[in-house]
BANU-24630 format. One record per residue (C-alpha): residue in one letter; y, z, x. Coordinates in steps of 0.5 Angstrom, whole numbers, padded with zeros to 4 digits, always signed. Layout:
! residues N
AYZX/...
! end
This chain:
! residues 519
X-0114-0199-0046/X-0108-0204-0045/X-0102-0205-0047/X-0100-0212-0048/X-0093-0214-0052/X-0094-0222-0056/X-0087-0224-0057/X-0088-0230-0062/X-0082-0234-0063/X-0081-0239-0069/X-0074-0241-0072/X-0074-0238-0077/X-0074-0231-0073/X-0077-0227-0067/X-0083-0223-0068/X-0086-0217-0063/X-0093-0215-0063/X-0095-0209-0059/X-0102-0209-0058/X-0106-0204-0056/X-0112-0206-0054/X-0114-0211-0059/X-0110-0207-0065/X-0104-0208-0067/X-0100-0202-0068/X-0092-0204-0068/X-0090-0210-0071/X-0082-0211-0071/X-0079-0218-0074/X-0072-0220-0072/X-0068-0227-0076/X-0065-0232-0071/X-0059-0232-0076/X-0059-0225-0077/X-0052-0222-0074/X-0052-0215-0076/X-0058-0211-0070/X-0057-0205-0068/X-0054-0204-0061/X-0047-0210-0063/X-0041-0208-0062/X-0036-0210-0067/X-0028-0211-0066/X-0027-0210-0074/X-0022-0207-0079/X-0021-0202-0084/X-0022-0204-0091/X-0021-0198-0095/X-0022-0190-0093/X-0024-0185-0098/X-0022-0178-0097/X-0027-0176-0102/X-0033-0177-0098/X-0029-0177-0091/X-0031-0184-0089/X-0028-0190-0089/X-0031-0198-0091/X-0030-0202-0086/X-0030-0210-0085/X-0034-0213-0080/X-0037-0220-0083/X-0042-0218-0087/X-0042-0219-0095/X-0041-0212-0096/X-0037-0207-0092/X-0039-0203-0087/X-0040-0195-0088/X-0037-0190-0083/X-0036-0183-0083/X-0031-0178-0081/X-0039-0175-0077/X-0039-0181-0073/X-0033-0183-0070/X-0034-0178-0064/X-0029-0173-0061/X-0024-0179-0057/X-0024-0183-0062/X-0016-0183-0062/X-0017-0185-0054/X-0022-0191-0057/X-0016-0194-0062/X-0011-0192-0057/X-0015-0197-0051/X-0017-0202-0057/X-0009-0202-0059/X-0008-0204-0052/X-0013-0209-0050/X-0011-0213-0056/X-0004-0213-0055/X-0005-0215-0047/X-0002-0208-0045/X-0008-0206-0041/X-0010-0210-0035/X-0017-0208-0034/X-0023-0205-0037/X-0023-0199-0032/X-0021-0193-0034/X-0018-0189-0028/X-0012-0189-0030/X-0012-0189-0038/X-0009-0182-0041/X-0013-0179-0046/X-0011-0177-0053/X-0014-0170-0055/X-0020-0170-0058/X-0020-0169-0066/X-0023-0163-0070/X-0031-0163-0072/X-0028-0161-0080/X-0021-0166-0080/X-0021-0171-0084/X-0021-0179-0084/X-0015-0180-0087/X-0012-0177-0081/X-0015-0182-0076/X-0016-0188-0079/X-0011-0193-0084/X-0013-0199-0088/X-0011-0205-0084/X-0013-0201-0077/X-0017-0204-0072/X-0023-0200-0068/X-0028-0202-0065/X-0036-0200-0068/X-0043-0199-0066/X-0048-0202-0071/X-0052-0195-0073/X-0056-0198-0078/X-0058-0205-0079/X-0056-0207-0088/X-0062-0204-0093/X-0063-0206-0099/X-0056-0207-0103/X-0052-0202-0098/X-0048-0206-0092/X-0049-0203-0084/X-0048-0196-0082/X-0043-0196-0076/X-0041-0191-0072/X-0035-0190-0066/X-0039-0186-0061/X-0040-0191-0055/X-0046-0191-0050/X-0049-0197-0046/X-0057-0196-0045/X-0060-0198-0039/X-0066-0197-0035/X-0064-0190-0033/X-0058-0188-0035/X-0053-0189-0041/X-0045-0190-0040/X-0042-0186-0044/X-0034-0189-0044/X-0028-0184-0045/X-0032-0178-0042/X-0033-0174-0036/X-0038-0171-0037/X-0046-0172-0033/X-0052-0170-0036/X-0060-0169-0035/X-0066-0171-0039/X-0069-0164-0041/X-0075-0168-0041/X-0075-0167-0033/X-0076-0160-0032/X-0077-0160-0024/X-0069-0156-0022/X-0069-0158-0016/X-0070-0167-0018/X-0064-0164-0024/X-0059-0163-0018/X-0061-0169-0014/X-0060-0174-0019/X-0054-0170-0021/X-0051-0171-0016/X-0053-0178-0014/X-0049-0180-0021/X-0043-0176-0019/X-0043-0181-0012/X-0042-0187-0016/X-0040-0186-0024/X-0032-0189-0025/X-0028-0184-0026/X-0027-0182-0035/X-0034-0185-0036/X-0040-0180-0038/X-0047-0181-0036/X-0053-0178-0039/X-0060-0179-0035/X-0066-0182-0038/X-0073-0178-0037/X-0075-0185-0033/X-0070-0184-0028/X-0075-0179-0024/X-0076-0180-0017/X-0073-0187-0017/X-0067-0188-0011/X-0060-0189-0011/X-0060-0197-0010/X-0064-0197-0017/X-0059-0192-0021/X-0053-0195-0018/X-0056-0202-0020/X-0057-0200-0027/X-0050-0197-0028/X-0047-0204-0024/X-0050-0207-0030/X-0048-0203-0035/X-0041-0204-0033/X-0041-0210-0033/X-0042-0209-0041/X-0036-0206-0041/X-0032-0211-0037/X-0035-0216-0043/X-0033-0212-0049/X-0025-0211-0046/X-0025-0219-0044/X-0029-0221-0051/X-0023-0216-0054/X-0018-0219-0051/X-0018-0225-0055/X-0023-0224-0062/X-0019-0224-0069/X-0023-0219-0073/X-0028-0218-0075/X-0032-0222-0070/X-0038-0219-0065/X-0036-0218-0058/X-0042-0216-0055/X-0050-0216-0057/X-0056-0212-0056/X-0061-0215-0052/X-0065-0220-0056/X-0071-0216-0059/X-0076-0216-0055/X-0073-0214-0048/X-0069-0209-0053/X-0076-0207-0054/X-0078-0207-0047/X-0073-0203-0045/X-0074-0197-0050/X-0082-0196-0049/X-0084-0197-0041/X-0083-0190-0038/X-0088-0186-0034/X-0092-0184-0040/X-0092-0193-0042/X-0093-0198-0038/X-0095-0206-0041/X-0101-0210-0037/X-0099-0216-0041/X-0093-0220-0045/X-0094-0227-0048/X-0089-0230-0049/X-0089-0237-0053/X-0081-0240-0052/X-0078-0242-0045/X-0072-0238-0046/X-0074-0232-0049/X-0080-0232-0043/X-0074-0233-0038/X-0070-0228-0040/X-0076-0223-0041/X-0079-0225-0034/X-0071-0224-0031/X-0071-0217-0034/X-0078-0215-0031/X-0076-0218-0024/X-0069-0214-0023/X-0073-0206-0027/X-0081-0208-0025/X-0081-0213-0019/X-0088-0211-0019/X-0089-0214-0026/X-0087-0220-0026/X-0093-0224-0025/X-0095-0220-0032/X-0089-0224-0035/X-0093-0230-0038/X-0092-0237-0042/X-0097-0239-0047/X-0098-0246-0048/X-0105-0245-0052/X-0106-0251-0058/X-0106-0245-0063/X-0100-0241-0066/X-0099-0234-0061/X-0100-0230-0067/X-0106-0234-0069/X-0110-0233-0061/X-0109-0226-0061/X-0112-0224-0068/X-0105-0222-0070/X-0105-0226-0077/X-0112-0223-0078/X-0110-0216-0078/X-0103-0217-0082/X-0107-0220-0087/X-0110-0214-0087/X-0106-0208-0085/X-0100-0209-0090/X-0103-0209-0096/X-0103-0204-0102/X-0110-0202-0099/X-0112-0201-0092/X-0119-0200-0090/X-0122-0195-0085/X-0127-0197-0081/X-0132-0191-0083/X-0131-0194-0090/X-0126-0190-0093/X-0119-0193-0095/X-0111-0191-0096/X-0107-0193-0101/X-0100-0195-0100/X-0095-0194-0105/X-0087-0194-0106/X-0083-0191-0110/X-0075-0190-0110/X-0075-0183-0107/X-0081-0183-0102/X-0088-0186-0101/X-0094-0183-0102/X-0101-0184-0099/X-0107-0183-0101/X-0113-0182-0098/X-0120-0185-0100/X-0126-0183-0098/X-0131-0189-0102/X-0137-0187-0102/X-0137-0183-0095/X-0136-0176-0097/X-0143-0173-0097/X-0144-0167-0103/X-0146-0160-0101/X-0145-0157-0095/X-0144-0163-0091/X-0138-0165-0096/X-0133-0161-0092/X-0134-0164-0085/X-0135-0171-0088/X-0128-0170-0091/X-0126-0168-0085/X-0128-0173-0081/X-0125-0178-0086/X-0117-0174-0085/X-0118-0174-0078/X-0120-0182-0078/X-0114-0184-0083/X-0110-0179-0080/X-0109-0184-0074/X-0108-0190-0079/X-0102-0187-0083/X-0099-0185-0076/X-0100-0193-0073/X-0098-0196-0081/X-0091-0192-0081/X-0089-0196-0074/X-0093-0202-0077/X-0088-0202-0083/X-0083-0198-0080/X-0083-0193-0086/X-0077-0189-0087/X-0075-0183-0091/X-0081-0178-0094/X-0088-0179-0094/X-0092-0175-0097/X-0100-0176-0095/X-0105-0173-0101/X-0112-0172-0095/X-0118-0170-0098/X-0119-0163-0101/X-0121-0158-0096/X-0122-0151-0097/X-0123-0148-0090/X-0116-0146-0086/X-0119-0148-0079/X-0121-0156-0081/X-0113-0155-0085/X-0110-0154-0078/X-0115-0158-0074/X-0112-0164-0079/X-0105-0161-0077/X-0106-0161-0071/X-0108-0169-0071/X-0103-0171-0076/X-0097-0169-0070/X-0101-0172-0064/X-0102-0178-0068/X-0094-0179-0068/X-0093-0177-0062/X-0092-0184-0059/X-0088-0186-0066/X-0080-0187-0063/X-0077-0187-0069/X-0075-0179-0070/X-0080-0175-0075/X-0082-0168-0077/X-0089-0167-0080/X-0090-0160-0085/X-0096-0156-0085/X-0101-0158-0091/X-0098-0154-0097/X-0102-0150-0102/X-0104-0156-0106/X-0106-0160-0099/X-0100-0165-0098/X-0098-0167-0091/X-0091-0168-0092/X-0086-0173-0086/X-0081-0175-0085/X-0079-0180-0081/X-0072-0184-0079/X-0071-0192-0081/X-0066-0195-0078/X-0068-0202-0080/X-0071-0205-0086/X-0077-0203-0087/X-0083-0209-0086/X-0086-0211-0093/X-0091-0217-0092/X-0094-0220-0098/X-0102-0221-0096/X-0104-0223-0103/X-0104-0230-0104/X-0103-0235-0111/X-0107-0240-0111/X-0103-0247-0109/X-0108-0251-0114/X-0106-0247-0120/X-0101-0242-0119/X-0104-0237-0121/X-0108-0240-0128/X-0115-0238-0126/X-0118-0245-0125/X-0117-0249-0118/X-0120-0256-0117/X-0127-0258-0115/X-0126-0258-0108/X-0129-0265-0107/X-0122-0266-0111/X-0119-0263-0105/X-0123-0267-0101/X-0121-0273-0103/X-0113-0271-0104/X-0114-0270-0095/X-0118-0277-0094/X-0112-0280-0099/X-0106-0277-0095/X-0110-0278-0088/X-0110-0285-0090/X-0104-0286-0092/X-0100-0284-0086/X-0105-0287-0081/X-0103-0294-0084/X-0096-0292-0082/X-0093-0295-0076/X-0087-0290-0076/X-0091-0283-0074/X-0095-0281-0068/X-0102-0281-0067/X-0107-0277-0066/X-0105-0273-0072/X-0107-0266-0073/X-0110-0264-0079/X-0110-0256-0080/X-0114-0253-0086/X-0116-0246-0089/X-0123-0244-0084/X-0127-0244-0091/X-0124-0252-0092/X-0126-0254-0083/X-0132-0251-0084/X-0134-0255-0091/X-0131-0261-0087/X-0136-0260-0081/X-0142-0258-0085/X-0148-0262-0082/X-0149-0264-0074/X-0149-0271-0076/X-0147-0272-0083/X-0140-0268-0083/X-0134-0271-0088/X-0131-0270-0081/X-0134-0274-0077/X-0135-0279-0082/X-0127-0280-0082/X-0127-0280-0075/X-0131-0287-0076/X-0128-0289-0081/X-0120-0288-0079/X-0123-0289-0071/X-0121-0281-0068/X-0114-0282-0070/X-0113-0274-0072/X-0116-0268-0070/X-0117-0262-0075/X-0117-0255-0073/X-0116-0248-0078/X-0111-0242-0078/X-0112-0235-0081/X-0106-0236-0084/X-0107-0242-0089/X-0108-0240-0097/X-0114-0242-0098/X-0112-0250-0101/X-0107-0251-0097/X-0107-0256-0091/X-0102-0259-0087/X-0102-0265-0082/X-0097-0264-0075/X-0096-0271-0070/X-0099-0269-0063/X-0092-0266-0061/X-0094-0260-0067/X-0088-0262-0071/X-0090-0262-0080/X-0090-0269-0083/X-0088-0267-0090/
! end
């Protein structure tokens, strides 16, 4: 099955789809003006400490200032502000670490007044982006991620990805990271670092460092608050974290020059092999619209998600939790065959709960009510297909064993707002009353504004008329006799009509040909 990433770029925000196959099983939105992404460092300021809650309020730009903990300031956060403290006064010279003294480390149960004081810089991390009413989560604990390792500043310490289990390839990649990691830098070796050479490690850890040297120059001349280093835009982020042994991407499609050089140029320096499968879409129709992305938003994020068996799950939020409830329709069978229909019908939705929780990136407690079963054996064989289902889930997660009453309870890390998309549509004809037009009178509204613009010498022809799917077919309906071709006599082909999934149902719009709306 392939595994292909659309990355759709608007510019309002950047959208990633990845698809396995034809479904669409993670869906991340990004806005271009949205400056608090998880990954960003920031030179910012103390605004406030509260030693009630061990944590200090700390202003980085956003409207609401930012939550830190004593827990997230890490062991050499002392070291941290002491390097800040002599970046911005000019004292150190250079970004390297070799010659640095080291202040002693704080102690796990200390206090944050201790540490930090109002009006002090200190450089942050976004933890979590804002949620809600809350502002970002931070935390001073450095680390730069990269393909197959992660620096760590303001430490020594080199450490091994448990994941790979072979000893003697631990001790290799041990001690080929010892050759070349700057002296008081830690490094942590990712899983995908197995069997890969000396040139592709210390080429990893080269442009880690140049992310370092780029927040010591940025530092030296920001006022705080103020970013001095971004994450990598989204989709290359997104790359980054989910190929390793156990993914690998068949296809991206991308429909933005830019984005699609950057991606291509990540690929080419970590996948050389790949880089053919980087892609420029250039197609008349919208990307998501081409992939048969919008179909299945439309469908997957509403209050109701059908099964293909039949069966359907109902979706809802509350304050403290979700909950999901799992409905058969008519699908369970009575008498002996009720228990292996019900069954089948949790193993079924136990799949589409997993992709819905990447899908909207719900966090926090989740509560699914299945199908009452009374055999132990099916209760486990559920079980069993709930934790494999989130195996391939990044986020951190923990899925229960059905309680008495047949609950499956998870829960699930959120780092970013949860993705809320509206599928219901209000009708653009009465808003909401009930009663719409006939559609000979959407008919002749489209004639008289297609008129209108045609006769205006200031706009591009051949227009592009783009209607709902129901509307194009009305308007093409009859091999001779279509309302279409009758217009494109009468107005001597000056426009096209094509349709989008999208589009509420009265909705039409006209673009010029170089696809910019005529309002």
């Amino acid at each position: 099955m392939s595994n292909d990433l659309i990355v759709n770029v608007s510019p309002e925000e950047v959208s990633i789809a990845l698809l396995k196959g034809k479904d669409l099983v993670e869906l991340n939105k990004e806005k271009n003006n949205y400056a608090f992404n998880v990954g960003d460092y920031y030179l910012a300021k103390v605004s406030r400490v509260i030693p009630n809650l061990n944590a200090a309020f700390v202003d980085v730009g956003y409207e609401k200032d930012a939550f830190l903990h004593y827990l997230d300031l890490g062991p050499q956060i002392r070291s941290l502000n002491k390097y800040v403290q002599d970046v911005t006064s000019g004292k150190q010279k250079s970004s390297n670490l070799m010659y640095f003294k080291f202040e002693p480390e704080i102690q796990k149960d200390g206090k944050i007044g201790d540490v930090l004081k109002p009006g002090s810089l200190v450089l942050v991390k976004i933890a979590k982006e804002p949620i809600s009413q809350k502002g970002p989560r931070l935390s001073c604990e450095l680390s730069f991620p990269g393909r197959y390792v992660v620096l760590v500043p303001f430490a020594d310490k080199i450490s091994v990805s448990s994941k790979i289990r072979d000893a003697a390839e631990r001790d290799r990649l041990k001690k080929i990271v010892q050759s070349f990691v700057p002296k008081n830098f830690g490094v942590i070796v990712r899983t995908a670092a197995e069997n890969q050479t000396v040139a592709d490690l210390e080429k990893d850890m080269q442009e880690l460092m140049s992310r370092w040297d780029e927040i010591f120059n940025n530092m030296k001349v920001a006022k705080a608050p103020e970013k001095v280093l971004g994450e990598l835009n989204r989709a290359t982020t997104m790359l980054r974290d989910m190929v390793n042994k156990n993914f690998t991407f068949d296809h991206i499609y991308v429909n933005d020059k830019n984005y699609f050089e950057e991606i291509r140029s990540y690929v080419h320096n970590n996948f050389p092999d790949k880089e053919k499968d980087v892609k420029l879409y250039q197609g008349r129709s919208p990307i998501f619209e081409h992939f048969g992305i919008n179909k299945q938003i439309k469908t997957l994020f509403g209050r109701n998600v059908p099964l293909k068996s039949g069966a359907y799950l109902i979706i809802e939020h509350t304050e403290a939790l979700h909950v999901i409830d799992v409905n058969s329709g008519n699908n369970v069978k009575s008498g002996e065959n009720q228990e292996n229909s019900a069954l089948a019908v949790n193993l079924e939705a136990a799949e589409e709960i997993a992709r819905q929780l990447r899908l909207r990136d719900i966090g926090g407690i989740i509560v699914v009510d299945f199908i009452d079963m009374y055999k132990a054996e099916n209760k486990k064989v559920l079980y069993k297909k709930m934790k494999e289902a989130m195996k391939d889930d990044k986020a951190k997660h923990n899925v229960l064993p059905p309680s008495k009453i047949g609950l499956i309870q998870i829960t699930r890390e959120r780092v970013r707002p949860q993705i809320n998309i509206e599928t219901t549509e209000v009708c653009p004809s009465c808003a909401g009353s009930g009663k719409v037009s006939a559609s000979l009178v959407l008919v002749d509204e489209i004639k008289i504004k297609l008129n209108n613009l045609l006769k205006d010498n200031t706009v591009k022809k051949p227009l592009k008329l783009i209607v709902h799917p129901y509307v194009e077919a009305y308007l093409k309906k009859g091999l001779f006799t279509s309302i279409y071709k009758k217009w494109r006599k009468e107005f001597k082909k000056q426009f096209t009509l094509e349709s989008r999934d999208s589009y509420q149902f009265l909705e039409f719009r006209f673009f010029t040909p170089n696809d910019e709306e005529i309002v």
